[in-house]
N, C-alpha and C positions, 0 to 999 in steps of 0.2 A: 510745060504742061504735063500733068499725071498720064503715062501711057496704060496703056489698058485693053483688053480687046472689045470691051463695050464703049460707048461713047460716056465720058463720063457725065453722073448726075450733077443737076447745078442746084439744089437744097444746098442751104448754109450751112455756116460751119460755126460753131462756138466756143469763143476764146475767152475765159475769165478768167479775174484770179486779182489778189491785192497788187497797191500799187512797188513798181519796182520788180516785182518775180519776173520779169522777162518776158511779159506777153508780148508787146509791140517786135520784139526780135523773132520772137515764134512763129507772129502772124505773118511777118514779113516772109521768111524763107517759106514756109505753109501755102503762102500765094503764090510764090516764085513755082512750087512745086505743081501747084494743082492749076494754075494757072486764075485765080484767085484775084481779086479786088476788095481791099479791106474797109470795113464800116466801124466808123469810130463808134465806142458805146463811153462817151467819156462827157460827162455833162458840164466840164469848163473847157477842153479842146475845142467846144463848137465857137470861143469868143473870140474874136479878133485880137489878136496882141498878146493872150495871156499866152505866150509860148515859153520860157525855160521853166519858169514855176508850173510847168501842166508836163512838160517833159515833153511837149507836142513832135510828133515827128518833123526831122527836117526837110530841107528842101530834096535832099540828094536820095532819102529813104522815100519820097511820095516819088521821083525819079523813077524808083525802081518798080513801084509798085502802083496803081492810082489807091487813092485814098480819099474817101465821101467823110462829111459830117465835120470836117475842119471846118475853123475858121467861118462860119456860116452867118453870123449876127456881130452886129457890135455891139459894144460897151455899155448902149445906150440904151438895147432892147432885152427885154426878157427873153428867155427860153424856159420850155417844160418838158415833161416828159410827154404830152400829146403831140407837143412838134416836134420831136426826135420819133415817135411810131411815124407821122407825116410824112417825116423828109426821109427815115431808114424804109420807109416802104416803095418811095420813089426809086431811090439809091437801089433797092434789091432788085428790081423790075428792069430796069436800067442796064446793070450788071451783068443780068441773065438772060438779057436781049441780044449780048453781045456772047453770048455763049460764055460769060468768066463765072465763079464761084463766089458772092461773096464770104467774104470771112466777120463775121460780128465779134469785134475786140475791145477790151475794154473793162472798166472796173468798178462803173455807177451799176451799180443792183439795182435801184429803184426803175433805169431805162430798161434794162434784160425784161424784169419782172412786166412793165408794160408792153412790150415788145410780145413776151413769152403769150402773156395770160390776159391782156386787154388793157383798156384804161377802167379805169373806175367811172361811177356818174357823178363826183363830187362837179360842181359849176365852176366855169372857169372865173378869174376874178374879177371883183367890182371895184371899179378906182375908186369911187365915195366910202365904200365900206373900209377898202385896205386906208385910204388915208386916216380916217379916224381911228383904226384899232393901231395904226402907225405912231399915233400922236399918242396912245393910250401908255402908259407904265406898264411894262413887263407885269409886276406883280399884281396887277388888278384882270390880266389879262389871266394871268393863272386862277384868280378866284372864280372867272368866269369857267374857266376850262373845267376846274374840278368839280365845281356845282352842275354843269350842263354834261358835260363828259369827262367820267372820275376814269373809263379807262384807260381814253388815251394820257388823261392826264399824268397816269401813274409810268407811262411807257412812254410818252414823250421825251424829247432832251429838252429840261428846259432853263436850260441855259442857251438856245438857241430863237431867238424873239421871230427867223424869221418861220420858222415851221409851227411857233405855238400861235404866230398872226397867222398862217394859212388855215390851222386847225377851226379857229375862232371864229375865223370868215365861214367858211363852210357851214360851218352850225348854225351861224345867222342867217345865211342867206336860205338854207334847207330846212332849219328847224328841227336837225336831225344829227344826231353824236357822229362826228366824224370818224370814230372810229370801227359802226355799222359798216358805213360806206366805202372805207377804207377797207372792210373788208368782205366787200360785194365786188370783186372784180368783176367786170362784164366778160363773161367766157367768148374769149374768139377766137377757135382754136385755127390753127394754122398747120395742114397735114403735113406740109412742106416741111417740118420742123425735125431733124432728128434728135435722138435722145439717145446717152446726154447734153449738159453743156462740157467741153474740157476745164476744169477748175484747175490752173497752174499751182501747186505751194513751193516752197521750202522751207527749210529749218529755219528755226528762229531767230540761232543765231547770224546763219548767210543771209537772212531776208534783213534784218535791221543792221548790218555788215551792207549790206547794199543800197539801204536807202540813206546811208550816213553818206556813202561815198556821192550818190547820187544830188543829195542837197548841197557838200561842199561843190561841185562841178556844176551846180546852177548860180552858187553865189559866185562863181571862180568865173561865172561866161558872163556873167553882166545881169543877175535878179535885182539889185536891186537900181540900177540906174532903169533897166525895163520899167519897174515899180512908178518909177519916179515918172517915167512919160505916161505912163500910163490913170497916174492920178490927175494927169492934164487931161486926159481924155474922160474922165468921170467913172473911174473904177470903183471910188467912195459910195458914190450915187448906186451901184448895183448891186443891189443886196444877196444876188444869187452867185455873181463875181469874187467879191469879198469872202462868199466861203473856201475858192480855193487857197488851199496851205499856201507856207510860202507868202503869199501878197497882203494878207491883213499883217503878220506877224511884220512884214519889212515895212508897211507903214507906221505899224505903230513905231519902230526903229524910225523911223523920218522924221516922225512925230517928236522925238525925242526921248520914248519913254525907255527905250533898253540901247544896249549897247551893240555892236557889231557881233563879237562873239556869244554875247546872250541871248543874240536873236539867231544865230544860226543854230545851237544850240536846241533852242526852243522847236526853230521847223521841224528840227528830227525827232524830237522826242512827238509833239501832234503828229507826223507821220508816219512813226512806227504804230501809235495807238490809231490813228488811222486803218491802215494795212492792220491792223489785226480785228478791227469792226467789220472791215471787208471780209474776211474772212468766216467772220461768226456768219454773216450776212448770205455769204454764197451757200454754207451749211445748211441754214436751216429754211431757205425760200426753196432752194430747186433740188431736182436731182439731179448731182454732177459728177463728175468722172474725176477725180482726182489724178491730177499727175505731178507726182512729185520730182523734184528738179534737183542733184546733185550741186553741193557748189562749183564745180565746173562742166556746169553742161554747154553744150554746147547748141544753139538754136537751132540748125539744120538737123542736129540726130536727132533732138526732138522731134522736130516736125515732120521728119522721117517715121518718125515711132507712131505721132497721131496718123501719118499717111495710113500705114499698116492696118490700125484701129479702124480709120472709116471703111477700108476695104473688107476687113471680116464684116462689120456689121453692111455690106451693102451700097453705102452713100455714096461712095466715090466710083 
């Protein structure tokens, strides 16, 4: 526990940054230190099973530290970013009942951003609606999109069928360009909150140095025989599942379509352009503290160093 001659504050603490720069190691000694409880901000760690392809922490790292927002749902249920504010608002309440800190860690933007600044009023969805625009062609769904809303259509990925189906629904069901409402967050602000968030980086070259090493040591522990039980359990089936790296690319390798060294190849390359989307992402949403990471840092002096930081500004 941080000594101090004041009792310390229990306001959060903010961990972001792309995947691989060493957040999870940060947050852990950061908790060790302040006496801390860490909230995952990671929108596929919340799914039962997906653990080496998600990097999910282990059993002997949640040991050291307790850790919310794991493993929460299965395979078989959606998750959103409204029940990730739901369950991190339980989780935070919880934490601080017990007098610990949480730490909010993690690398989905889109949960921070709801977290930070509210949910939006888009509706949540309709099984009649999504199955038919499910059944609809990609490309017809884009005609709709650009005709009804040209500007999400133009900012969209749309190479990605399930957010140009979310976009489509929205509009139908509202009657109203999703990307209005997308950007009407409902302001709820949180005084509790301080500012910044900590944005972890490093150089380009140790950050994609790190996430090579990191992919080879998921295929090395068992990604894809995990993969493999895991399409028994209906991985295919979850459209929100199938986006983590890693687990599409190694079934389609099941599937037959690439090779072992093609497909590991492949992960790394999705998840350094990954990790650098993260990155624009943290940029241009928030206002963040950058801290950048030598390739031999070490996670205690870091979180030594953030210690120092919340103590000038007050928090701790």
């Amino acid at each position: 526990m941080h000594d101090g001659n004041a009792r310390p504050s229990l306001a959060p603490v903010f961990l972001a940054g792309p995947t691989a720069v060493g957040k999870s190691a940060v947050a852990l000694a950061l908790a060790e230190l302040l006496g801390g409880e860490i909230i995952s901000v990671d929108s596929m760690q919340v799914y039962r099973g997906l653990d080496l392809g998600t990097a999910k922490p282990s059993a002997a790292e949640r040991a050291r530290v307790p850790h919310h927002l794991l493993d929460v749902v299965e395979l078989s249920e959606a998750f959103d970013a409204a029940q990730f504010v739901r369950l991190a608002t339980a989780a935070m309440a919880e934490i601080q009942a017990r007098g610990h800190v949480p730490i909010f860690c993690g690398g989905t933007g889109l949960y921070f951003k709801a977290w930070l600044e509210g949910l939006g009023e888009a509706p949540p969805s309709d099984a009649r609606v999504r199955a038919e625009l499910e059944a609809t062609p990609l490309a017809e769904l884009l005609v709709e999109l650009e005709h009804r809303d040209p500007l999400t259509h133009a900012r969209i990925d749309r190479q990605n069928p399930r957010r140009v189906i979310r976009a489509v629904e929205v509009i139908r069901l509202t009657g109203k360009p999703f990307s209005a409402q997308r950007a009407n967050w409902t302001p709820d602000p949180r005084p509790q909150i301080p500012d910044p968030i900590f944005c972890l980086t490093r150089g380009s070259a140790d950050l994609r140095s790190r996430i090579e090493a990191r992919v080879d040591a998921m295929f090395a522990a068992g990604l894809v025989e995990e993969t493999r039980s895991l399409l028994a359990l209906g991985l295919q089936q979850n459209r929100n599942a199938m986006q983590a790296l890693g687990y599409r690319q190694v079934v389609a390798h099941l599937a037959g379509e690439r090779g072992m060294a093609e497909t590991i190849a492949l992960v790394k390359t999705k998840t350094w352009q990954f990790a650098r989307r993260q990155g624009t992402w943290f940029r241009s949403q928030f206002l963040v503290e950058h801290v950048p990471l030598p390739a031999d840092a070490d996670a205690n002096s870091v979180a030594r160093g953030l210690l120092g930081q919340l103590d000038k500004r007050g928090v701790q």
